[in-house]
C-alpha positions in Angstrom: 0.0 0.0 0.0 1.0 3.2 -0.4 2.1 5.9 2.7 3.6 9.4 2.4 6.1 10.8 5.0 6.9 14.2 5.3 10.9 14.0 6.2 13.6 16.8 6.3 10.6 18.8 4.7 10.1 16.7 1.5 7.3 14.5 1.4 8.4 10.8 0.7 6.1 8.4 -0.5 7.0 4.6 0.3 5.7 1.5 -0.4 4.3 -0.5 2.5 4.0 -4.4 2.4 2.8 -6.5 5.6 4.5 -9.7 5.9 6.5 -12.0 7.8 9.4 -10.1 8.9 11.3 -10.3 11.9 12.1 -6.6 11.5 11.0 -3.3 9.7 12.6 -3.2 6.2 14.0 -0.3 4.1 15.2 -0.5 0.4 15.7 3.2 -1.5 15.3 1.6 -5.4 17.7 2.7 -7.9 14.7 4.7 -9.4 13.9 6.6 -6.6 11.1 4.8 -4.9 11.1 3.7 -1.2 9.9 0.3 -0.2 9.2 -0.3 3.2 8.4 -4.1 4.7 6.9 -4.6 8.2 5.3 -7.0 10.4 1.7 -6.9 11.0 2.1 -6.1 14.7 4.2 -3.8 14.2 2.4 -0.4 14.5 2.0 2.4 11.5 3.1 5.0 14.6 6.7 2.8 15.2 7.4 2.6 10.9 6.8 6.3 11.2 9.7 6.7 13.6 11.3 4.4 12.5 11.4 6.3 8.9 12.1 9.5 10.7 15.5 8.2 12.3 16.8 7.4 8.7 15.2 10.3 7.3 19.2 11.7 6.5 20.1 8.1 4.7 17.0 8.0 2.6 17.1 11.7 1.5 20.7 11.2 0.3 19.9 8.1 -1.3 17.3 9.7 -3.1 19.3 12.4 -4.3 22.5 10.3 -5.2 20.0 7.8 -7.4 18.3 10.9 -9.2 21.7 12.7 -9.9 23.0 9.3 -11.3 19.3 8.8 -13.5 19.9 12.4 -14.7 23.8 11.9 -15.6 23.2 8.6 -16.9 20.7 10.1 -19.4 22.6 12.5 -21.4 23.3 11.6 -25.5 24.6 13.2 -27.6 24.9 13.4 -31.7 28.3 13.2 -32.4 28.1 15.9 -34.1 31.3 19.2 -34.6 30.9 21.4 -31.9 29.2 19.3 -29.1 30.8 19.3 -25.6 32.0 15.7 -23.8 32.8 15.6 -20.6 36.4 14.6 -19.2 38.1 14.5 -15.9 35.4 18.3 -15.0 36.6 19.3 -18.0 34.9 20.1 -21.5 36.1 19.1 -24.8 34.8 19.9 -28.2 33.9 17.2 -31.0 35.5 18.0 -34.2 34.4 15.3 -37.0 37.0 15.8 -40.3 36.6 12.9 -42.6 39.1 10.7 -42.1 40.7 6.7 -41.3 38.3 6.4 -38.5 40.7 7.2 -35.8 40.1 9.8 -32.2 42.3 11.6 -30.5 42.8 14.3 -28.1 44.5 17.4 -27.6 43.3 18.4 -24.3 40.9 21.2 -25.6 39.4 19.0 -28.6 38.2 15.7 -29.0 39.0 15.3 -33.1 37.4 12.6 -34.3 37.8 11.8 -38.4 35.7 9.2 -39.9 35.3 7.8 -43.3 31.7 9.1 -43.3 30.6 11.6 -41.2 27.1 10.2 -41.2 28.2 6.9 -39.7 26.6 7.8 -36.1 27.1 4.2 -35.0 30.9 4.9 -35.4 31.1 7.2 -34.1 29.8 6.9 -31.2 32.0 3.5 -31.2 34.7 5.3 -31.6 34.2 8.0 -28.6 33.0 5.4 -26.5 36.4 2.7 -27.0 38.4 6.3 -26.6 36.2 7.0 -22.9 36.9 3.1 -22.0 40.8 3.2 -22.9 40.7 6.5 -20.6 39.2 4.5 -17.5 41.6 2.1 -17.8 44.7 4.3 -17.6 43.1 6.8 -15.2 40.8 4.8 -13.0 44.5 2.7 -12.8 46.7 5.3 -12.1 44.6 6.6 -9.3 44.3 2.9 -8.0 48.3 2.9 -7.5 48.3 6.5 -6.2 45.7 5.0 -3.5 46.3 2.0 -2.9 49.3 2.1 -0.7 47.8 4.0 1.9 45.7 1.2 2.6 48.1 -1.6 2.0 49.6 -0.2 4.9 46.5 -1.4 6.9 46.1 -4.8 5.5 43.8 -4.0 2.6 44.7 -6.9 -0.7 44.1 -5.6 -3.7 43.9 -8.1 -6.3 41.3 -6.9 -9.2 40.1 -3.1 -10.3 37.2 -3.4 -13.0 35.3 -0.8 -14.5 31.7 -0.9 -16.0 28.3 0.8 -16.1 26.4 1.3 -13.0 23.0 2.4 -12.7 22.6 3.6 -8.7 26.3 3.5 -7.7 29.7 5.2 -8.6 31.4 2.2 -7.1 31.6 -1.0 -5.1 33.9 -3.5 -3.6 34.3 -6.9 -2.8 36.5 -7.6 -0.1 36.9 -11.3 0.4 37.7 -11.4 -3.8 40.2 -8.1 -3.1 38.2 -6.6 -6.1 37.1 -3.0 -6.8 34.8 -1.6 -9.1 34.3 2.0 -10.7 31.8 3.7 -12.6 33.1 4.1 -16.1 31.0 7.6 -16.2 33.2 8.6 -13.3 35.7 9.6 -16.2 33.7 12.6 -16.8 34.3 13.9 -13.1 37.1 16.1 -11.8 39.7 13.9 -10.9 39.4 14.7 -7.1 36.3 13.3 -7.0 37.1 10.1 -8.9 40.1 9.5 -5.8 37.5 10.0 -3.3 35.2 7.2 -4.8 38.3 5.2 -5.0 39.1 5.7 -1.6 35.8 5.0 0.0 35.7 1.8 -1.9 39.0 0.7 -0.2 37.8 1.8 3.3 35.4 -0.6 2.8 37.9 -3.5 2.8 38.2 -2.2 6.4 35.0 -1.6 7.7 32.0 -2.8 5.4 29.2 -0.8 6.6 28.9 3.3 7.0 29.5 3.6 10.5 30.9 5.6 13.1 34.4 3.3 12.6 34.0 4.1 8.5 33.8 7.8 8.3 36.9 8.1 10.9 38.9 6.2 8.8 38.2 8.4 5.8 38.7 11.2 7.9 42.0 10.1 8.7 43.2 9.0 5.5 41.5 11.7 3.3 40.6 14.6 5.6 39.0 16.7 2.9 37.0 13.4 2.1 33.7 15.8 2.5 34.5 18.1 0.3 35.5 16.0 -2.3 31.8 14.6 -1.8 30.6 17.7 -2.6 32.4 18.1 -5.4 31.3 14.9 -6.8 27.2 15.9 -6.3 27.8 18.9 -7.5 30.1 17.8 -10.9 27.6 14.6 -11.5 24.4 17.3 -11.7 26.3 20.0 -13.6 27.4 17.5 -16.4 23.4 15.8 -16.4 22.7 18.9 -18.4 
């Protein structure tokens, strides 16, 4: 059934299902919507509070799911003259005819293709030039990193980089693996060695608790501002 919640000053609706739970149940969906599961004895008065005390974790979800929807939904032409997003930095297209090749100057993104119709590749093209950029970047920031944690015990034996729909990374600490968003390319590079980071403190301490954010505090003390920077660069670039 559906509910409503008015929390932080935004009203939430959730999703409500009775069942056979042993406790009350939160999931924030990748496309914003809140499911809630509960026990029929438990009491719409205790889900309310109990919504109110992670009124700060689903807002934030919220928002970090929408600015990801929003950034994951921009396309483009491939067309002279349109901007692409690298590292907080825009670069202009220029199509030339061509041997089907890309490069990059730093200011331009010069792409020359047989036939400057072609759309399909071209976007080919632009997209192996983004994924050859998140391998030497993503990497490079990896072995800038890593060594701060290896200090702590922290194995890393795997970094991999793919699409993500509600997250701009993850981990899997048993494996020793890490995985980035490859649209974190598009982001300042500060922001991309925070994500890095607070995958790797996660080898550490798995959840976000008190434990967590003191260990980001000590090993990246500007941690919140690079946050920031991140929310603020992944809206700006959603158009």
């Amino acid at each position: 059934m559906k509910r409503s919640i008015i929390l932080s000053g935004q009203k939430i609706v959730y999703d409500l299902e009775r069942k056979q739970v042993k406790n009350i149940n939160l999931r924030i969906r990748s496309d914003c919507s809140v499911y809630v599961s509960a026990n029929n004895k438990v009491i719409d008065s205790a889900i309310e509070e109990f919504l109110y005390d992670k009124a700060d974790f689903i807002i934030s979800a919220i928002n970090n799911y929408a600015e990801i929807a929003r950034y994951t939904d921009s396309r483009h032409c491939y067309e002279t003259g349109e901007s692409f997003r690298f590292l907080g930095k825009d670069l202009r297209l220029v199509v030339s005819p061509g041997d089907n090749k890309i490069s990059c100057d730093g200011m331009h993104l010069m792409l020359n293709v047989e036939y400057k119709d072609d759309s399909t590749l071209k976007k080919k093209l632009v997209d192996d030039w983004y994924d050859n950029q998140c391998k030497d970047v993503f990497m490079e920031i990896v072995s800038e990193i890593y060594p701060i944690l290896h200090k702590h015990g922290v194995a890393l034996q795997k970094m991999t980089v793919r699409e993500m729909s509600s997250r701009w990374g993850s981990c899997q600490p048993k494996r020793g693996i890490i995985t980035l968003n490859k649209r974190l390319i598009e982001l300042p590079r500060t922001a991309v060695q925070y994500v890095v980071m607070h995958e790797f403190v996660h080898f550490l301490h798995p959840y976000h608790s008190k434990e967590f954010y003191e260990r980001m505090s000590a090993l990246m003390p500007d941690w919140k501002a690079r946050k920031k920077l991140l929310e603020a660069e992944a809206f700006h670039t959603s158009g």
